[in-house]
Structures are given as C-alpha cells and as structure tokens.
C-alpha positions in Angstrom: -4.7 -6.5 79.9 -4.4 -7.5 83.8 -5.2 -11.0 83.5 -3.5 -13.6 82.3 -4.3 -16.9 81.0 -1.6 -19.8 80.7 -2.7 -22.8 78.0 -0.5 -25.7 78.5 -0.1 -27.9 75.5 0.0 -26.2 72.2 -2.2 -29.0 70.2 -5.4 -29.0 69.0 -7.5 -28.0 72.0 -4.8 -25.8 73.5 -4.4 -23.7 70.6 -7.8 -23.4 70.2 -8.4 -22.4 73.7 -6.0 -19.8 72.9 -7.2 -18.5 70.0 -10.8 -18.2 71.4 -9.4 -16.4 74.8 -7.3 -13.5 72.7 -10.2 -13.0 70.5 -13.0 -12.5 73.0 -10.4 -10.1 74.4 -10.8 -11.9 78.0 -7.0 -11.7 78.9 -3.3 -12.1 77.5 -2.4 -15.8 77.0 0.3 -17.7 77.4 1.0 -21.1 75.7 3.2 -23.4 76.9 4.4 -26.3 74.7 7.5 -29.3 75.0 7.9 -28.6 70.9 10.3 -26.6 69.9 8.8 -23.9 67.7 5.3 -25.2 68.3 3.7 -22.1 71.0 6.1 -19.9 69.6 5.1 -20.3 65.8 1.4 -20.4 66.9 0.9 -17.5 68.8 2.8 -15.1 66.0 -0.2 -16.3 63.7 -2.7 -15.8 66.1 -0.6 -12.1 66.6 -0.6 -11.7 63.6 -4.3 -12.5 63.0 -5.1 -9.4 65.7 -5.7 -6.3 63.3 -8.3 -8.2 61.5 -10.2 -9.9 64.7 -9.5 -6.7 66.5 -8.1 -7.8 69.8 -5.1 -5.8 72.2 -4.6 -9.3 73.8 -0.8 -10.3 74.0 0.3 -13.7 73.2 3.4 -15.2 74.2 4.4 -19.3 73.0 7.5 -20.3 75.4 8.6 -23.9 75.9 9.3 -23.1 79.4 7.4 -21.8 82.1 8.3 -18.8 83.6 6.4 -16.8 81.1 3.2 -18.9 83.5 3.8 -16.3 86.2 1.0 -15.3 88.5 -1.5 -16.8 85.6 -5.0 -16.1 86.9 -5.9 -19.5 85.5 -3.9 -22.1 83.8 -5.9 -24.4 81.4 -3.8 -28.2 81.5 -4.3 -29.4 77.4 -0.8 -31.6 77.6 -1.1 -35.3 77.7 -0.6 -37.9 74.6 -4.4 -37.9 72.4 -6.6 -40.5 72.3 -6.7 -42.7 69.2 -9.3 -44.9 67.4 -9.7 -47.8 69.2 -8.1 -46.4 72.6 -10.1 -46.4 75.7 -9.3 -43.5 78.5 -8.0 -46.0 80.7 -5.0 -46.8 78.1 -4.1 -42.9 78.4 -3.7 -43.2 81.9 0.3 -43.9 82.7 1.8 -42.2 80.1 -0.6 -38.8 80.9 -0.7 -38.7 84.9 3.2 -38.5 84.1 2.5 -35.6 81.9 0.3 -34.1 84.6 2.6 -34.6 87.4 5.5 -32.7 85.8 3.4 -29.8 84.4 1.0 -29.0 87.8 4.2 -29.4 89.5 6.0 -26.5 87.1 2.9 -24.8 86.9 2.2 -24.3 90.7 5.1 -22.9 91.2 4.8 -20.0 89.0 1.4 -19.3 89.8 1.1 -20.5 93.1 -2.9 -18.7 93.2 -3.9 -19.5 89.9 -7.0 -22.1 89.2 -6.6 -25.0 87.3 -8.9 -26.2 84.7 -8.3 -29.6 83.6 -9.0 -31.2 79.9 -6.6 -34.0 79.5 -8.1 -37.4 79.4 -9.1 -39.4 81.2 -10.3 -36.6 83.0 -11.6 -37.3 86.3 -8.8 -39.1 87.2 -6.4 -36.5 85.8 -8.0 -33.8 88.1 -6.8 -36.3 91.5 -3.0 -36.0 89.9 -3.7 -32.0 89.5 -4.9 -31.8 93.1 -2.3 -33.9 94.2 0.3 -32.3 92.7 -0.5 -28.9 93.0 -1.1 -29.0 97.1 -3.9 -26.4 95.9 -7.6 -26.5 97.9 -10.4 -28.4 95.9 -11.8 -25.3 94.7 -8.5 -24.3 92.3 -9.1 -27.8 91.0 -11.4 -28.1 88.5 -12.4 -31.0 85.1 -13.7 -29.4 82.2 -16.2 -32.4 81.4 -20.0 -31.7 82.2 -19.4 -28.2 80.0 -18.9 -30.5 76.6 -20.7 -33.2 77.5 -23.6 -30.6 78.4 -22.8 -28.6 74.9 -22.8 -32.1 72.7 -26.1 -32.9 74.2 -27.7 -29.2 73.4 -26.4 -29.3 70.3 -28.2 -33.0 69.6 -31.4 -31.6 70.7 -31.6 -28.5 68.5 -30.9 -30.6 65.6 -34.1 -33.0 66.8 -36.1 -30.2 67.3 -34.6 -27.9 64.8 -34.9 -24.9 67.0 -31.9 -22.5 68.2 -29.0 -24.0 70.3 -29.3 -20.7 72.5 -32.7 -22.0 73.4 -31.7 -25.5 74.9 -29.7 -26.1 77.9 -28.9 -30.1 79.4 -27.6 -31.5 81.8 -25.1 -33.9 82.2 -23.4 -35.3 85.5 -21.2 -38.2 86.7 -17.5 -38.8 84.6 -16.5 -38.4 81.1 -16.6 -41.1 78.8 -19.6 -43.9 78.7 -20.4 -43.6 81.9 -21.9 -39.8 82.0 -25.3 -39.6 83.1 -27.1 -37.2 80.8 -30.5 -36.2 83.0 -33.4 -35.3 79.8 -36.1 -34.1 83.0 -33.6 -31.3 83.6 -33.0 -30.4 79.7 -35.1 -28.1 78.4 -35.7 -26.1 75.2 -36.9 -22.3 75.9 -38.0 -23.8 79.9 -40.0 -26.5 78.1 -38.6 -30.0 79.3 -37.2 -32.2 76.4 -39.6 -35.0 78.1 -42.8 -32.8 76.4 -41.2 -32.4 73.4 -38.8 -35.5 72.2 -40.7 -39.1 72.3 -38.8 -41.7 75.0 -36.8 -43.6 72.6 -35.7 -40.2 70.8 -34.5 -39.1 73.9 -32.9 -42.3 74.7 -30.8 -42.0 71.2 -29.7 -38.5 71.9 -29.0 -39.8 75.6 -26.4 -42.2 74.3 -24.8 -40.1 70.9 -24.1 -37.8 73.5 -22.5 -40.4 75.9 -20.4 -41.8 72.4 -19.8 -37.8 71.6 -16.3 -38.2 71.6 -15.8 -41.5 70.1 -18.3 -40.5 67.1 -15.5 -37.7 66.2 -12.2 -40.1 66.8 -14.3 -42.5 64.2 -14.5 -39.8 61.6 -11.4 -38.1 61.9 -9.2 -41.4 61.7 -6.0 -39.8 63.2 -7.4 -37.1 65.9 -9.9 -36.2 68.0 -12.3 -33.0 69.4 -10.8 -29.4 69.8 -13.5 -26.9 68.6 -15.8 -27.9 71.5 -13.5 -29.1 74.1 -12.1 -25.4 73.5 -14.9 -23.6 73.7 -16.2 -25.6 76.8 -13.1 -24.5 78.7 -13.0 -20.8 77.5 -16.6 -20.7 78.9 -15.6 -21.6 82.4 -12.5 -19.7 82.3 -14.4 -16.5 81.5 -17.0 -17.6 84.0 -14.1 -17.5 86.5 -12.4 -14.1 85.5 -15.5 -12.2 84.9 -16.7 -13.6 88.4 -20.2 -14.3 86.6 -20.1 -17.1 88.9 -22.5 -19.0 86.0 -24.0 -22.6 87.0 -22.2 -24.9 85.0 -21.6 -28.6 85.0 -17.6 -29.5 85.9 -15.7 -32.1 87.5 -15.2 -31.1 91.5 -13.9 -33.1 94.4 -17.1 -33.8 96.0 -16.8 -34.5 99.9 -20.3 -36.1 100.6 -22.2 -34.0 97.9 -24.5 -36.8 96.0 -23.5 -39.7 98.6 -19.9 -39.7 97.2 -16.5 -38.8 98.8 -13.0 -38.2 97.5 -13.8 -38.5 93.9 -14.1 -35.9 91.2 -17.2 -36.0 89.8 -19.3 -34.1 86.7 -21.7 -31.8 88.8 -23.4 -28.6 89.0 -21.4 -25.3 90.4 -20.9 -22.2 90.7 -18.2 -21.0 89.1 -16.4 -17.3 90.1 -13.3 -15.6 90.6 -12.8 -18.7 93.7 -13.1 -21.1 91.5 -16.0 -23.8 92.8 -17.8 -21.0 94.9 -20.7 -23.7 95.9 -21.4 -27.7 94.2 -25.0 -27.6 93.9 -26.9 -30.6 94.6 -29.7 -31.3 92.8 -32.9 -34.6 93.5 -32.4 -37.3 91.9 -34.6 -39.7 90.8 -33.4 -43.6 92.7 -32.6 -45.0 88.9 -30.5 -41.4 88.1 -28.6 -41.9 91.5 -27.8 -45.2 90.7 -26.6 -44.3 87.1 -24.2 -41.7 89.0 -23.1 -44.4 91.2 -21.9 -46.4 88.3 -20.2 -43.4 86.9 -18.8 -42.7 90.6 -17.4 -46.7 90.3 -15.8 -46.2 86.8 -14.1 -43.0 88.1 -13.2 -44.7 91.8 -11.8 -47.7 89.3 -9.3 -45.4 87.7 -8.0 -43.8 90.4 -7.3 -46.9 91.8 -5.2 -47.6 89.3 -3.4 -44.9 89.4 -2.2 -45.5 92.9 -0.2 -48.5 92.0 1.4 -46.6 89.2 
C-alpha cells in the first residue's frame, strides 16, 4: 500500500485505531509505543490475524520513530488515561509533556503528514500539537465532535429504536461537560429529533451524551473508551486519505469562525487530503452561541494554564 498511517501510543485507543485501519485495508500502519514489547507484540497479532480478516496491510510496532517516515497521517493516542474521579484538567501537565516530545519526534519524520489528535484534554492538547509541530492550522486537527457526534446518534437510535445509519447529530464547542450538542440539527432519516423526541427526552440524551465518557470510566473502574474513540478517528483519517472531504465535526483552530479566535474548537469541516479544507459555519440560535461561548471559556481556561507550565 502507498499510504501510511503512524498510531502513536499502543493502548487501548491506539491499538484499536490500528486494528480498524489494517482491516478496512486503508493503508499500512505504524505503531509507535515507549513499552518495550508493547507495538511490537501487538501488531504480530494483528499480522497474524490478516489471513482470516483478509487484509495486505503491513504493520510494523517500533518503539522509536523512524519507522513514522513520510506518514500520510499520524494519529497522537500517547498521554497518561484518565481515571475515575479525574477531571481533564488533572491530565494536563503530565500529557502536554507527552505531546511535546512526541509532535516534536513526529514532525520530523513526516514533516507533511496531518495530525489527528485524541489525547485528553483535547482541545488544549491540539494548541501543544500546533505549537510544536510549526505545521499550518489545517495539519492540526482534535478528534472530538466525531465521538461526541457518534455517542449522541447512538442515544437517539436507542430512543427511537430505529437504525444508527439513519441518525446523524451534531455536536460543537470542546470535549468534556462543556460540548454543546445542537438536537435542531439532529435528525433521524432528515426528520429533526425536535418532531420526534419530547423536550425533556431530548434534554436527557443532551446531557448522557455530554457525561459519555465519564458514564464508561464509571463502569469500567480502571479504564476508559477505545472502541468509539477508535473508530471516530479512523473515520476522519479515511475521510482524509480517500479525499472524500466528508462534513464532520472536529476540533480546528478557528480564527474568527463563530466570534472566536485562537482557540480550538468542536466545529463543522471539511475534511480531505488538506486536512481542514473549509470550517463551516453554521446559525446559531442566541442561547446555542452562548452555550459555545462557555465551551470557548472552559477551553480558553486550559490553555491558560498551560502557558504557565
């Protein structure tokens, strides 16, 4: 295959991510992991797994990086997890460390790739990427709105019982509480969620989604998400390499976009072989701009903070 796909961070999330990119055949993978033994152990299952999932993709587990060599798009996994009880903000020092050193290795060998974020918190992760990196806002991207948007679909079918493939959400602003799911741009086969789901139904999905993550660190006592968070950024790296250049809802620097500047921010775009090809702005009701505001505060907060770090 002619593309390549570097994973960095061999956990949960990154292995999934892995597994899911070699077995939709989208590219070879690479994944890169501190752990001695970890990458490399992983990827000779998932090799090994080929003949039966019937994929040509080659997969290589290093704990260094110059296997990461003109990678089309790197997907950034590494960072410490959160755990019960442990806000975003208390991952911040010891992960923008972790970010730092891996953009910083990672640019380098693949000086044109595009980077897709996942490790938390996320938004303000995506300033250390962009910092780090030197790259232009559109290489920079937060896989946020894509899960966020997927948790929220997946609440609705369940309230409805009707097919996921027949809902699609919305959800803007940063990860964690502070998302602002928008239900008058959900729908279920074009059909607004507003006709179908009464006010306070919607409300309850509204905020399960907003808790999505913190419902799953309850229940799994020592972990948290991977199959979703995986998936989410396996969709918007194929959106990327395929150049489909699909709408979907992602963390980008936005420069004015919505009334805010400098920050990254969940949002509409277009993404293609560029990366962010266009942030699409979308009306906003005054109470849903002002819900995004909040979220814009909570993300401005943390990057704040990581300035005097």
């Amino acid at each position: 295959m002619h593309q390549k796909v570097t994973v960095v961070g061999a956990g949960n999330v990154g292995a999934t991510a892995a597994q899911r990119l070699a077995e939709k055949e989208l590219c070879d993978v690479v994944l890169i992991d501190i752990v001695e033994g970890v990458p490399q152990g992983k990827t000779l299952d998932l090799t090994e797994a080929a003949p039966i999932e019937k994929h040509d993709a080659k997969l290589t587990g290093t704990n260094g990086y110059d296997a990461a060599k003109d990678s089309d798009v790197v997907i950034i996994t590494a960072g410490i997890p959160r755990k019960p009880g442990m806000s975003r903000d208390d991952l911040i020092k010891t992960n923008a460390g972790i970010m730092r050193s891996v953009v910083t290795e990672v640019s380098r060998q693949a000086p044109d790739s595009i980077l897709i974020i996942v490790s938390n918190p996320l938004d303000a992760m995506c300033h250390v990427a962009l910092e780090a990196s030197g790259f232009p806002k559109n290489r920079v991207i937060g896989m946020a709105g894509v899960l966020d948007s997927a948790r929220f679909r997946a609440f609705i079918a369940m309230e409805l019982k009707v097919s996921v493939e027949n809902t699609h959400a919305f959800v803007l602003g940063g990860h964690g509480d502070t998302m602002v799911p928008l239900p008058r741009y959900s729908t279920v086969a074009g059909i607004p969620i507003t006709e179908l789901i009464s006010a306070d139904r919607i409300q309850a999905l509204v905020e399960r989604t907003a808790n999505g993550g913190a419902e799953i660190v309850s229940l799994l006592k020592t972990g948290s998400a991977y199959y979703a968070p995986a998936s989410a950024a396996v969709e918007m790296t194929e959106s990327i390499l395929k150049d489909k250049k699909k709408i979907l809802p992602c963390a980008a620097l936005l420069q004015g976009e919505y009334g805010i500047n400098d920050l990254f921010i969940g949002v509409p775009v277009k993404l293609g072989a560029g990366g962010i090809e266009e942030v699409i702005e979308i009306k906003l009701t005054a109470e849903e701009q002002k819900a995004l505001d909040h979220s814009a505060d909570a993300v401005k907060e943390l990057v704040e903070l990581l300035k005097t770090l």
